[in-house]
N, C-alpha and C positions, 0 to 999 in steps of 0.2 A: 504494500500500500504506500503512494503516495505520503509524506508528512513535512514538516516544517519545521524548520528549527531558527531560532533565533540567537542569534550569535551574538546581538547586541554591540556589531561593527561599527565604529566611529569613522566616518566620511566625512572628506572634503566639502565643505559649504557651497564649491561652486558646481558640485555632482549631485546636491542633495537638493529632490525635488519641493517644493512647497507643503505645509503640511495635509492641507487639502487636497493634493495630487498625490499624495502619500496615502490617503487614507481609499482614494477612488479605486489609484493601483492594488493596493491590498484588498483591497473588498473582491475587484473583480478575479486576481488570482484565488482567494481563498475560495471563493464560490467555483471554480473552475477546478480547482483540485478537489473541493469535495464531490461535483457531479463526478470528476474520474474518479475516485474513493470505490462508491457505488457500484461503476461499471468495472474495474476492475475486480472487487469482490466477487460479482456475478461473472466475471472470465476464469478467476479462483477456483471457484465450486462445481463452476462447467467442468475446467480439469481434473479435479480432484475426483469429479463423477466418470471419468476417462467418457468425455464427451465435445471432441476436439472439434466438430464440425458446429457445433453451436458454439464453442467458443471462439471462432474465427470467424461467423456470423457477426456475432458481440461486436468484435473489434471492426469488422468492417464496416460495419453501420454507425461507429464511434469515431472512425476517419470524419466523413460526415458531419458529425454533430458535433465535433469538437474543433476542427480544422479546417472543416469547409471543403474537406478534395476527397475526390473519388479513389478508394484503395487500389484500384488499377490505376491511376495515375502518379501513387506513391510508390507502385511497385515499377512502374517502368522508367522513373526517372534514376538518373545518376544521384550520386550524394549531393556534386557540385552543383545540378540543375534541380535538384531538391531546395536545397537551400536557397537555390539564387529565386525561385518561386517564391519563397519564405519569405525572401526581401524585398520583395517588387513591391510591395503598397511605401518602402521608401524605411523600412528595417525588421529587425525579428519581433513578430508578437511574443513576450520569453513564455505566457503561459501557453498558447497554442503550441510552440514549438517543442514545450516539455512537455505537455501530453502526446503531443504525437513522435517522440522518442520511447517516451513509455508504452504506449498502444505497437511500436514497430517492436521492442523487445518483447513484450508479451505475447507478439505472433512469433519470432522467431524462436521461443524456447515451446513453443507446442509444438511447430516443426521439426526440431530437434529433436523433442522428444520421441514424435512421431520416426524420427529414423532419416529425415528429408534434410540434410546439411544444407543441399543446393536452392534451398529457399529460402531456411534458416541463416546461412552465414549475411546475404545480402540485407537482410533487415536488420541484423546485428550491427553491420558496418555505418548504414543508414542512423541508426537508434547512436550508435556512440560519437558520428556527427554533428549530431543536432545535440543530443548532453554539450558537448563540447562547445558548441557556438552558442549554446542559450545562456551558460553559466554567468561569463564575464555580464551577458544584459540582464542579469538579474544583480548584478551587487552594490545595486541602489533601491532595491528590495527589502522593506525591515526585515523579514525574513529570505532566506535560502533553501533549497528544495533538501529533502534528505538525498546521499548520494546513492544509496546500495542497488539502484535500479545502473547506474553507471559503470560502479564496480564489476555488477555481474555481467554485463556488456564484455567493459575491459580482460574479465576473466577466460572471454572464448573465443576474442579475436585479438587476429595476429598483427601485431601494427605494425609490421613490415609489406602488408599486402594492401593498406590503407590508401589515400592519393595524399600527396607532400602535405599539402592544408591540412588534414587530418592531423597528418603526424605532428606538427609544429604546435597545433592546440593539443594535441596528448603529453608535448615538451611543458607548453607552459600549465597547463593544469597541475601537472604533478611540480614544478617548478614552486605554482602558487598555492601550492599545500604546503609546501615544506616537504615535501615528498621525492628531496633532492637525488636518494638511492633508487630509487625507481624509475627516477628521471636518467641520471646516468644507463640503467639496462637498458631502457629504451634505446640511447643515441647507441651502445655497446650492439645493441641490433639491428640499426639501423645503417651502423657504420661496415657490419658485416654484411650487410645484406646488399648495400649498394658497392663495396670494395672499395670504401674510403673516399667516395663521391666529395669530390671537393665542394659541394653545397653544404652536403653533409658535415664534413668537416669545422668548416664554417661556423656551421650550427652548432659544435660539439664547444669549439672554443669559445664560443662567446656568452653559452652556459659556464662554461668553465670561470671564466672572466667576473662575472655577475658574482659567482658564489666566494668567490675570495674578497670582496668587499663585505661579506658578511660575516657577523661575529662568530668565533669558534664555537658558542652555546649552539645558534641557527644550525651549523653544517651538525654535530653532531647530532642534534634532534633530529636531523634529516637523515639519519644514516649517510654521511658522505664526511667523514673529518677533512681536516685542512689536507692531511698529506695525502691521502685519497686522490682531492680532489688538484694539488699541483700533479700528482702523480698522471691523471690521466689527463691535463694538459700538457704534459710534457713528450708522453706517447706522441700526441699530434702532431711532432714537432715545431 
């Protein structure tokens, strides 16, 4: 399920919207997480009754009413021409685009489970997309979404099979966790994966870069110590 947590983050005066647009914003996402609350329970119960064909009815008719687009037109787009749909009224709705992250995971682990990868991986790919592009337009949100619908995305795809944009918001997500060891596997797989792709490279230094400005407390709590982290800048040459 869907939940909210409030972190009670201190923002920039010139990020933070009015309180009256604060209070619209949140009304309208809370109401929009709890109608998926709902729907999702009833996808829940479907599956649990091993009754996959009504629960993908569920979701498809939730594309719909939550997003406004046709599940055949979620399935046939790319991630990039996903998203770039997503923007066209002029940027991301962040609650529309979090439920229909959550509505694309919840089809792909019934497929999965079902035994169907080759339906399953695409909306997993899709679903950890859109997590990724909606987080940052949420953190002028008094609250944030719980992540574990992310996590378990992150847990079954391969971010080396991703497209580059994907991968660079999987860099700075785990970056902006503190999540600096998991940020390093990533570029360690990314660097294998492309043979040192001097983009990539790139990329790897200037993570590197960023995290030596920061106190030895930060890297440690990130799993990455200071000599860690000259260590695998040094690799790069």
């Amino acid at each position: 399920m869907p939940t909210w947590k409030d972190e009670g983050r201190e923002r920039p005066a010139s990020r933070t919207a009015t309180g009256g647009e604060q209070v619209i914003r949140q009304d309208y996402l809370m109401r929009m997480i709890q109608q998926l609350s709902g729907v999702l329970a009833r996808i829940v119960g479907l599956r649990a009754d091993v009754r996959p064909d009504e629960a993908l009815e569920e979701i498809g008719e939730a594309y719909g009413r939550f997003a406004g687009l046709n599940p055949s037109l979620v399935h046939a787009l790319s991630e990039e021409d996903l998203v770039a749909l997503l923007r066209a009224r002029g940027g991301l709705d962040p609650p529309r685009t979090y439920t229909l992250a959550e509505l694309l995971r919840e089809e792909a682990e019934i497929f999965a489970e079902g035994g169907r990868p080759e339906e399953a991986i695409p909306r997993d790919r899709k679903a950890l997309r859109l997590y990724l592009e909606v987080l940052p337009e949420l953190e002028d949100a008094p609250s944030s979404p719980d992540l574990a619908g992310l996590d378990a995305v992150l847990a079954r795809v391969d971010p080396t099979a991703i497209p580059t944009t994907g991968q660079e918001l999987l860099l700075r997500h785990y970056e902006a966790a503190g999540r600096f060891g998991e940020a390093e596997d990533l570029l360690f797989d990314l660097l294998h994966a492309d043979d040192h792709a001097p983009e990539t490279a790139d990329l790897a230094r200037s993570f590197y870069a960023r995290l030596l400005a920061l106190p030895d407390a930060a890297l440690d709590a990130g799993n990455l110590p200071r000599e860690e982290v000259e260590e695998g800048l040094a690799r790069l040459g």
